[in-house]
C-alpha positions as CSV (number, residue, x, y, z in Angstrom):
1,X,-75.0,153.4,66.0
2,X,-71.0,153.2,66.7
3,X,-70.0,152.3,70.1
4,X,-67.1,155.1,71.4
5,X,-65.1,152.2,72.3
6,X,-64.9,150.7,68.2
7,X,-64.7,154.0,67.4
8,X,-61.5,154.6,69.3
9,X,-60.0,151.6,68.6
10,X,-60.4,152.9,64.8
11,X,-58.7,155.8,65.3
12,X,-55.8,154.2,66.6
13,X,-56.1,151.3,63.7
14,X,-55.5,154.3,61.4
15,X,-53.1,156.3,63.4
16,X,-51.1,153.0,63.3
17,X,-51.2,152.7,59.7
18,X,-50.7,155.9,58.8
19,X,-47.1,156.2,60.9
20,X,-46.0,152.6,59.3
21,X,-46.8,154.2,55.8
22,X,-49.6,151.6,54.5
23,X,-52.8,152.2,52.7
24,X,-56.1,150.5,53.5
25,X,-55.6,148.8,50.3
26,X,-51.9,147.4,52.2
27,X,-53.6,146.5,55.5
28,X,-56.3,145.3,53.7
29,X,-54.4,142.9,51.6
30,X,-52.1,142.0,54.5
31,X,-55.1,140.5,56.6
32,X,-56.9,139.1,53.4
33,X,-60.3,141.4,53.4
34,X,-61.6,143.8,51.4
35,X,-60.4,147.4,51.9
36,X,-63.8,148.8,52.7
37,X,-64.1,146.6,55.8
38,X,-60.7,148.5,57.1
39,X,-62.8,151.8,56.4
40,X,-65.2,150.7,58.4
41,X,-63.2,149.3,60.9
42,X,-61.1,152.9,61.0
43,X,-64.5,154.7,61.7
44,X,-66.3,152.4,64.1
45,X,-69.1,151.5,62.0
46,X,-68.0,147.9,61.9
47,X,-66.7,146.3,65.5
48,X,-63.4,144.5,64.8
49,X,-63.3,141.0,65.6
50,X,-60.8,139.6,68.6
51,X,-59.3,137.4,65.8
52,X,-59.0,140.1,63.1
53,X,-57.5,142.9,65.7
54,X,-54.7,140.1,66.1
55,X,-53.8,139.8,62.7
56,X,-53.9,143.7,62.2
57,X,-51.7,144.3,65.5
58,X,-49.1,141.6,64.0
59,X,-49.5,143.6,60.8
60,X,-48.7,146.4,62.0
61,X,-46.2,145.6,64.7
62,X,-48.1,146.0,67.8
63,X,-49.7,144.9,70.5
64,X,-53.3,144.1,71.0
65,X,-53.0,146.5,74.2
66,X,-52.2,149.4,71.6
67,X,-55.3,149.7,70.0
68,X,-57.2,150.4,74.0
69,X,-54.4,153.0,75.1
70,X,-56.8,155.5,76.1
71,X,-59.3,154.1,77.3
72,X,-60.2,153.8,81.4
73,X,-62.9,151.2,82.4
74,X,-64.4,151.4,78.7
75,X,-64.3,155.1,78.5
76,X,-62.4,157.3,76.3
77,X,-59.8,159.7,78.2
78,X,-60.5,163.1,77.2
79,X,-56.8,164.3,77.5
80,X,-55.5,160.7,75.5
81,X,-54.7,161.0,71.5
82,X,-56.4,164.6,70.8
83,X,-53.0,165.4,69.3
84,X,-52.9,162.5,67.3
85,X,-56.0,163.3,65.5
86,X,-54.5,166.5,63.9
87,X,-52.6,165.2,60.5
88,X,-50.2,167.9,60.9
89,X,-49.1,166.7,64.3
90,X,-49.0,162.7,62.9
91,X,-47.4,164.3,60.0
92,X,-44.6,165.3,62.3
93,X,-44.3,162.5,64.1
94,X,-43.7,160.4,61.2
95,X,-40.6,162.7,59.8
96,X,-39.6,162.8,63.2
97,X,-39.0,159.3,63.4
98,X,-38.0,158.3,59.7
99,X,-34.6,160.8,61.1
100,X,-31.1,159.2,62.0
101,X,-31.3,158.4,65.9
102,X,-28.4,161.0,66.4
103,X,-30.0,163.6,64.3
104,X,-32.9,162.9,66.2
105,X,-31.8,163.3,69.5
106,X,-30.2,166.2,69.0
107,X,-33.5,167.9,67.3
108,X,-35.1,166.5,70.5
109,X,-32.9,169.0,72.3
110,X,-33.2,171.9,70.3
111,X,-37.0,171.7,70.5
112,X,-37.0,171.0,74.2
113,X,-34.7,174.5,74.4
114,X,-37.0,175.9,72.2
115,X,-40.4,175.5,74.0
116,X,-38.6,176.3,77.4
117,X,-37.4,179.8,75.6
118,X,-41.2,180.6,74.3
């Protein structure tokens, strides 16, 4: 049975990966294991060792302390990465990001006039 704590620390494994644009077979090769074991690892079946959640943070440019944002004395926040979970919201995130700072900003402001007009 999957603890809720490996299983959110999947979740955010994957939400990391997906935003960087790697596969499991990338991460996978990256940290020199099979791709399976990063399945597994992504749904909590398989509890990720303190030595093998280093090398994926450094793979994927973050900080141990990433993969726990959420959590509050071991449990999951309720109101934490909901969003997150919904591919078309990561989807927009990513496009969001992969645009020129000044673009950016400035479709930062539009959207912030736009949800105070709704």
């Amino acid at each position: 049975m999957k603890h809720p704590v490996d299983a959110h620390v999947g979740k955010r494994i994957r939400h990391r990966r997906w935003m960087v644009g790697m596969t499991q077979q990338q991460l996978a090769d990256k940290v020199g294991i099979k791709f399976q074991q990063i399945q597994k690892y992504e749904t909590g079946m398989n509890r990720v060792s303190a030595s093998r959640l280093w090398d994926i943070a450094e793979t994927l440019g973050v900080t141990i302390s990433f993969f726990f944002e959420g959590l509050a004395n071991g449990v999951i926040n309720p109101a934490g990465n909901d969003m997150m979970a919904d591919k078309e919201a990561m989807e927009l995130v990513r496009s969001y990001y992969a645009i020129p700072e000044a673009q950016r900003r400035r479709l930062f402001d539009l959207a912030r006039v736009l949800s105070e007009a709704a």
